[in-house]
C-alpha positions as CSV (number, residue, x, y, z in Angstrom):
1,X,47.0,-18.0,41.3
2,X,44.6,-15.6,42.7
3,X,46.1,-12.7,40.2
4,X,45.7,-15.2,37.3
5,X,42.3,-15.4,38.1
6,X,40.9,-12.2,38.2
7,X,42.8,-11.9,34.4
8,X,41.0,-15.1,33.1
9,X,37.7,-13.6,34.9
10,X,38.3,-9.8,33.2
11,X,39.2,-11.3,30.1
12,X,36.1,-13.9,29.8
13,X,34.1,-10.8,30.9
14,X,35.8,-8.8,27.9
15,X,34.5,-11.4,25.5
16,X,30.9,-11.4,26.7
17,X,30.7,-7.5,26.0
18,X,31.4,-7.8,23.1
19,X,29.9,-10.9,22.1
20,X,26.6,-8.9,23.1
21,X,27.3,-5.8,20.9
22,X,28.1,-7.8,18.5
23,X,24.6,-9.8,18.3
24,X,23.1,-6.3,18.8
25,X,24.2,-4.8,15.9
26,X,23.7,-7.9,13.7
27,X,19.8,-7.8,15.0
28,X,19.6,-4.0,14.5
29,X,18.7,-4.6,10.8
30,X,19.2,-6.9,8.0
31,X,18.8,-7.9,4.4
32,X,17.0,-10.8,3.1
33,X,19.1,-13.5,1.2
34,X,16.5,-12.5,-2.0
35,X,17.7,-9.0,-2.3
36,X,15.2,-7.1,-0.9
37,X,15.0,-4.3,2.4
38,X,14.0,-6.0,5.5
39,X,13.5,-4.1,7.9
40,X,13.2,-4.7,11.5
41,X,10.2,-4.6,13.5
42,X,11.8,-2.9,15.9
43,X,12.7,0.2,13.5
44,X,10.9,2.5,11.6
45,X,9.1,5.7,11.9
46,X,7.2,4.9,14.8
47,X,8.9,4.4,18.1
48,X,8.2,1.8,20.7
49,X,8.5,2.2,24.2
50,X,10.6,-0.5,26.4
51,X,8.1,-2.3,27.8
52,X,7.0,-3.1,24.4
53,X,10.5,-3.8,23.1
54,X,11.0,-5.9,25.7
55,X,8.2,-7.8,25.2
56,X,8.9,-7.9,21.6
57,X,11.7,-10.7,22.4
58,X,9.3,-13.5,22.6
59,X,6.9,-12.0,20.1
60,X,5.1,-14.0,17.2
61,X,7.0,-12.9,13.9
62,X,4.6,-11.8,10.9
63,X,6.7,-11.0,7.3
64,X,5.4,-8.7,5.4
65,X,6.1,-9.4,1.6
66,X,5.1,-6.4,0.2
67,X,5.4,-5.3,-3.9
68,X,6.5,-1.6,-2.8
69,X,7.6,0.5,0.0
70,X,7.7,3.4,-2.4
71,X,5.4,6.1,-0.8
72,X,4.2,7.5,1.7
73,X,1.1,5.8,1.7
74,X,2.1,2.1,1.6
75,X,4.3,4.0,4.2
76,X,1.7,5.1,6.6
77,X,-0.3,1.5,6.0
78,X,3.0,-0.5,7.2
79,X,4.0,1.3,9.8
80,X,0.6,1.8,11.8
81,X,0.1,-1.9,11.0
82,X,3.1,-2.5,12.6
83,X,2.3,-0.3,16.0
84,X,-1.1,-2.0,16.1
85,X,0.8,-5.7,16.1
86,X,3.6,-4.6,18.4
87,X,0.3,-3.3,20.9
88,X,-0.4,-7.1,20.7
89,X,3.4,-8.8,21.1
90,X,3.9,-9.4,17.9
91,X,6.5,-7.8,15.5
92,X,6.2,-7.2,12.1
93,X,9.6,-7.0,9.7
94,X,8.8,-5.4,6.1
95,X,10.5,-7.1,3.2
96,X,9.9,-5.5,-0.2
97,X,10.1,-7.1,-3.2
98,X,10.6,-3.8,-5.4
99,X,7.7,-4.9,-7.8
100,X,9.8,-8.4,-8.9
101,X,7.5,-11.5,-8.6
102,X,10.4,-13.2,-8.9
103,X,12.7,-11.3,-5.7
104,X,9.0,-11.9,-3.9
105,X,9.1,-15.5,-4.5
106,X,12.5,-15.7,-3.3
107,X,11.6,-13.8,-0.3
108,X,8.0,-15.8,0.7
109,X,10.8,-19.2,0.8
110,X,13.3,-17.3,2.8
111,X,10.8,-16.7,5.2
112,X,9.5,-20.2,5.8
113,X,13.0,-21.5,6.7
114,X,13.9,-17.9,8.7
115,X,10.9,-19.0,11.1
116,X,8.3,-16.7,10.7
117,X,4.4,-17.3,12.3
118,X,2.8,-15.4,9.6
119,X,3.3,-14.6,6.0
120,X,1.5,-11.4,5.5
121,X,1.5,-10.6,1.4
122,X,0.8,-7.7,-0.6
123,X,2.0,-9.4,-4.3
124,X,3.3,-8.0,-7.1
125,X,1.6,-10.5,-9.3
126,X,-0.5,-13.0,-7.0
127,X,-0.4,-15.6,-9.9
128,X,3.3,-15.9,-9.8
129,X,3.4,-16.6,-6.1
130,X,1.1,-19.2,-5.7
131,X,3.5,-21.6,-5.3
132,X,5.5,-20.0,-2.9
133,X,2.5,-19.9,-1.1
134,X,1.7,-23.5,-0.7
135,X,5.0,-24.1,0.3
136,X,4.9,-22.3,3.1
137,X,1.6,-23.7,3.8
138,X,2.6,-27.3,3.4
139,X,5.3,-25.8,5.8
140,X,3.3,-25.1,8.4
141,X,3.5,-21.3,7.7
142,X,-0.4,-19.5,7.2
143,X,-0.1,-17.2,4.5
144,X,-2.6,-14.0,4.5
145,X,-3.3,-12.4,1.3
146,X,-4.1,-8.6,1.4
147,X,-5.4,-6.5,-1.7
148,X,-4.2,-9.3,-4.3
149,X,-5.4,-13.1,-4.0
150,X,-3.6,-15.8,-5.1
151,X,-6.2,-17.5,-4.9
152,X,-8.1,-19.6,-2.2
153,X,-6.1,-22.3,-2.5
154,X,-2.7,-20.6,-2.0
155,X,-3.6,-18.6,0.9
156,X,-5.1,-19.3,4.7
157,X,-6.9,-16.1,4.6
158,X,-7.6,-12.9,2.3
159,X,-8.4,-9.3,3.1
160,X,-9.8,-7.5,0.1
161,X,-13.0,-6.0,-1.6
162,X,-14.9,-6.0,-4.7
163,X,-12.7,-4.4,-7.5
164,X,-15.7,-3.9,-9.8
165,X,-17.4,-2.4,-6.6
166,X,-14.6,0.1,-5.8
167,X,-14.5,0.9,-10.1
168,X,-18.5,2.1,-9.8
169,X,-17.6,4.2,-6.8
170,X,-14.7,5.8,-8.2
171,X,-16.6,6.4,-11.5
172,X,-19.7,7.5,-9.2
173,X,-17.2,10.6,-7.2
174,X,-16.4,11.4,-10.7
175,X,-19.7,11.6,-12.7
176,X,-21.2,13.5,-9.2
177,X,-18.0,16.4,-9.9
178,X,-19.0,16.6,-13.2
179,X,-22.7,17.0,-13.2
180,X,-22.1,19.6,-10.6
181,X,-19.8,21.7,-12.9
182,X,-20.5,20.7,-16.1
183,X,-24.7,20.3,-15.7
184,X,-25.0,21.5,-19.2
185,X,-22.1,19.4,-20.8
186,X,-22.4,18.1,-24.3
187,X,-22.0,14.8,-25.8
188,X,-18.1,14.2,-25.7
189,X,-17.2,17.6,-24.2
190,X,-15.2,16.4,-21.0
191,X,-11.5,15.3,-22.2
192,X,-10.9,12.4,-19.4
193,X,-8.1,10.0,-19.6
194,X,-8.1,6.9,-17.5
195,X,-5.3,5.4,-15.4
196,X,-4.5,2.0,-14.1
197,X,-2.1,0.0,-12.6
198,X,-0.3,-2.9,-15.3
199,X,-0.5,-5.6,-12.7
200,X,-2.4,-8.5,-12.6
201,X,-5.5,-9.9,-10.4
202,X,-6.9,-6.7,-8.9
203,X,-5.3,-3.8,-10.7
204,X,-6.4,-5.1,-13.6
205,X,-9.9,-5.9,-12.7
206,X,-10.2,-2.7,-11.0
207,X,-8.8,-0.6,-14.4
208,X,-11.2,-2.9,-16.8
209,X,-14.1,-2.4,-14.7
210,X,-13.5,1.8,-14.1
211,X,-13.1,1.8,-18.1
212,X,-16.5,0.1,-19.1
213,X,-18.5,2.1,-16.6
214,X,-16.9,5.2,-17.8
215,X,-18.4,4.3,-21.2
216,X,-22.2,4.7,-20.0
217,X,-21.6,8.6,-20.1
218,X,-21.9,10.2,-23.4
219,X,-20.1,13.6,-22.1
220,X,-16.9,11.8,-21.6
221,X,-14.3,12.6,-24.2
222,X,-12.3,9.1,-23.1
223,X,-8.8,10.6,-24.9
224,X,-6.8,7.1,-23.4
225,X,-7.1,4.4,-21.4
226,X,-3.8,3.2,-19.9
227,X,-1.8,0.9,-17.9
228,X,0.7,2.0,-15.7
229,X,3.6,0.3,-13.6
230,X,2.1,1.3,-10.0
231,X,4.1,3.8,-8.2
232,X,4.2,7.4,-8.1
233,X,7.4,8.4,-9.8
234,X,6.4,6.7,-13.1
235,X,3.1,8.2,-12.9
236,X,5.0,11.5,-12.7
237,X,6.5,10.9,-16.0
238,X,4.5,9.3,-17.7
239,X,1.8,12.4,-17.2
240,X,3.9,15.1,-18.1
241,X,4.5,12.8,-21.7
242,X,0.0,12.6,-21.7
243,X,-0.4,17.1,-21.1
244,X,2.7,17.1,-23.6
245,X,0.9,15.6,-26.2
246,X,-3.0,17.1,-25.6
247,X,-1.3,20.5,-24.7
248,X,-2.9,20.4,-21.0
249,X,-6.4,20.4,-23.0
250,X,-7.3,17.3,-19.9
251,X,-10.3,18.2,-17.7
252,X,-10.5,15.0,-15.9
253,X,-7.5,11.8,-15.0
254,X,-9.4,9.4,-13.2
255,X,-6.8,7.5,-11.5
256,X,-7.1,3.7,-10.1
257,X,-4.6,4.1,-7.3
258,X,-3.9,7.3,-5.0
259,X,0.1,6.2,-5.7
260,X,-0.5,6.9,-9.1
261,X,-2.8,10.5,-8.9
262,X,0.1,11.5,-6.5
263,X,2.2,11.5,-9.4
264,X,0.0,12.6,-11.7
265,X,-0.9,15.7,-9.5
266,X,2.8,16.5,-9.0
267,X,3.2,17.0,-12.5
268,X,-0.2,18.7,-13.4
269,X,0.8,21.2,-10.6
270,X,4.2,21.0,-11.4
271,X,6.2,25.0,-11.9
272,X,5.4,25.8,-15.6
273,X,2.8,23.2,-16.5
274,X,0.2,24.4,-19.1
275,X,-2.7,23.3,-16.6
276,X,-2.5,26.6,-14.7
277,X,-6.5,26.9,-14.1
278,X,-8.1,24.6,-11.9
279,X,-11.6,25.5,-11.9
280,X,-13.0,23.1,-14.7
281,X,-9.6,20.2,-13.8
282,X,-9.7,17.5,-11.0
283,X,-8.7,14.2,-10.4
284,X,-10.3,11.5,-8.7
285,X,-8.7,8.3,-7.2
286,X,-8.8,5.5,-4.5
287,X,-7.3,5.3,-1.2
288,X,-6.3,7.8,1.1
289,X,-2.8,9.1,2.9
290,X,-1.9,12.6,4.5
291,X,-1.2,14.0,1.4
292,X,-4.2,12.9,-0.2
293,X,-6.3,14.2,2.1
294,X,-4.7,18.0,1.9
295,X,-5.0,18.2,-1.6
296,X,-8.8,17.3,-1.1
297,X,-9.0,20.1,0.9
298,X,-7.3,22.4,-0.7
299,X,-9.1,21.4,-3.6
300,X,-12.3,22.3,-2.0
301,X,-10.6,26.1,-2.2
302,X,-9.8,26.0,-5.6
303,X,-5.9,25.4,-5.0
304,X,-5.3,21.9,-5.5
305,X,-6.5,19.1,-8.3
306,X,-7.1,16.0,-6.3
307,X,-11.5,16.4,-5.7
308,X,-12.2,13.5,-4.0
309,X,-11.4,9.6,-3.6
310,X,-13.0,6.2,-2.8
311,X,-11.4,4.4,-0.2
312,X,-11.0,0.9,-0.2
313,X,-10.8,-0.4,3.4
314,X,-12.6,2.9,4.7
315,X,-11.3,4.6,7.8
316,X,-7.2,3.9,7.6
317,X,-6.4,3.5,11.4
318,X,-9.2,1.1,11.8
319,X,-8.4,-0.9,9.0
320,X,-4.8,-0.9,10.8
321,X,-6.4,-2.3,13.7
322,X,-8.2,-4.7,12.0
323,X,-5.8,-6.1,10.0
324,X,-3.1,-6.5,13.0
325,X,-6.1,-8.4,15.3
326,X,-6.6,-11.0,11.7
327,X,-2.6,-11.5,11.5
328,X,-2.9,-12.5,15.6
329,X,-6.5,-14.4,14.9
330,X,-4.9,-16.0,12.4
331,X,-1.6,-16.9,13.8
332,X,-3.6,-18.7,16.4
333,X,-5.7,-20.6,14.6
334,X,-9.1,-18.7,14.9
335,X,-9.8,-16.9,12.0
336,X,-12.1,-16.2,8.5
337,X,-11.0,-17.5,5.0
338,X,-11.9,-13.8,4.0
339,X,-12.3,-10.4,5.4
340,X,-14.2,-8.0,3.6
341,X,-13.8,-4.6,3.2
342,X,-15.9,-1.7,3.0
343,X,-15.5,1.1,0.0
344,X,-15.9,4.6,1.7
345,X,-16.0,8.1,0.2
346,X,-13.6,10.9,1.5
347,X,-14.3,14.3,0.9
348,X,-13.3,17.8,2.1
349,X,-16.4,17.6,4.3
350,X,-15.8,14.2,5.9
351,X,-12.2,13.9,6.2
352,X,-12.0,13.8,10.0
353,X,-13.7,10.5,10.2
354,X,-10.5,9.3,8.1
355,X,-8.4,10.3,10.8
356,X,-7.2,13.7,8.5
């Protein structure tokens, strides 16, 4: 009897292990029912000590339902926005909608019935999930709107700025540029072609509102004004089609979205491209990454395109800060309807106070 025992005991024992690796490995990353890439909180580039893994266990759960993970600076946003929460116990999983409304929609339900504390949205089209939004409301689940607003009546809280505000800044870094290299520059001499993102609420506001300011400056040649699906790889594209067909004659792409003049400045300085001399070129965009800021100041040295750039949210790690303390403010019940942001201007000179 006493032999028979110690095989049941071994063999329950047996079952345990690998019970547990088994709930390990289903936990160590997943994919949402919609479609899209979750990812863990737990994962990512940044790594997390043990005492903040194990704390993680218990931690409030935010969703981010994000349009894109495609680049590295919706990159670098996520993942310090994700260090900041874990510094609080809380753990952020990133579930991207690859820019469907529809996939998003999907996704905001899914995380109402998987339990989340916090819906934390970057939309693809903030219209379309409205809905989705007051459902998870009505389901107890406080919804915070970052960039793009549903609207107040579909979220708890937003996070955002003043599009037209952030469209006279990026027209202001331009026009300053130009009346330092072109002082003397005649009426319609500067060849400029304007770029927006084709989504709706914000992107949209912000393009409309860059284009009509634009038009209060007689030296600009405006050659097009278009609308572009918001990530860098089309951007790359779709540029080389734009020098293609104005044979590189371009002194100026004002850009509505550093995604987009990443692409953009990948093709201008692209191995062969008919844009070989920088000295009269430039490009000037909103927000700010790594890469961003080195072509700034490169530029500054005459060896890169990107001049300067508005940024919308100012100073990137505290905005990170800022926006993990309103996911936990909010989660608990004490918060603001909407969080303002402020629009800053990076230059070669000042990039340090960015963090670069």
């Amino acid at each position: 009897m006493k032999k028979t025992g110690r095989i049941l005991s071994m063999a329950l024992s047996l079952v345990m292990v690998m019970c547990m690796f088994t709930a390990c490995s289903q936990k160590a990353g997943s994919t949402d029912t919609a479609g899209g890439t979750q990812e863990n909180g737990t994962q990512g580039n940044i790594t997390q000590s043990a005492e903040v893994t194990e704390a993680l266990k218990d931690a409030k759960k935010v969703a981010l339902c994000t349009m894109t993970t495609e680049g590295d600076f919706w990159n670098f946003y996520y993942e310090n926005i994700r260090a900041k929460l874990a510094d609080q116990g809380a753990e952020m999983d990133i579930i991207d909608a690859d820019m469907d409304a529809v996939r998003q929609i999907e996704q905001i339900d899914n995380c109402v019935t998987q339990g989340y504390d916090l819906i934390f949205t970057i939309a693809v089209d903030p219209n379309a999930i409205s809905d989705a939004c007051s459902r998870a409301m009505a389901a107890g689940v406080p919804v915070f709107a970052f960039i793009k607003d549903p609207g107040e009546q579909y979220r708890t809280s937003f996070r955002g700025g003043d599009e037209t505000k952030v469209a006279h800044t990026l027209v202001q870094i331009t026009m300053e540029w130009i009346e330092e290299h072109f002082p003397d520059a005649a009426e319609g001499s500067i060849n400029t072609i304007v770029i927006g993102g084709i989504g709706a609420g914000s992107e949209t506001e912000r393009f409309n509102a860059t284009c009509e300011k634009l038009k209060e400056y007689p030296q600009l040649n405006i050659m097009e004004e278009v609308q572009w699906e918001t990530s860098q790889s089309y951007a790359q594209s779709a540029t080389e089609n734009l020098i293609t067909k104005y044979k590189g004659d371009i002194n100026l792409f004002v850009v509505c979205s550093g995604e987009m003049a990443l692409g953009v400045r990948s093709t201008v300085m692209a191995e062969g491209s008919v844009i070989n001399d920088y000295t009269d070129f430039g490009i000037f965009t909103v927000d700010l990454n790594a890469e961003i800021a080195e072509s700034i100041k490169n530029a500054a040295q005459g060896t890169d395109v990107i001049r300067t750039a508005c940024v919308n949210g100012g100073n990137i790690t505290k905005a990170c800060e800022d926006i993990a303390k309103q996911c936990m403010d909010i989660i608990n019940g004490n918060y603001e309807k909407f969080y303002p942001v402020n629009v800053d201007i990076a230059t070669a000179d000042n990039m340090a106070d960015f963090g670069f």
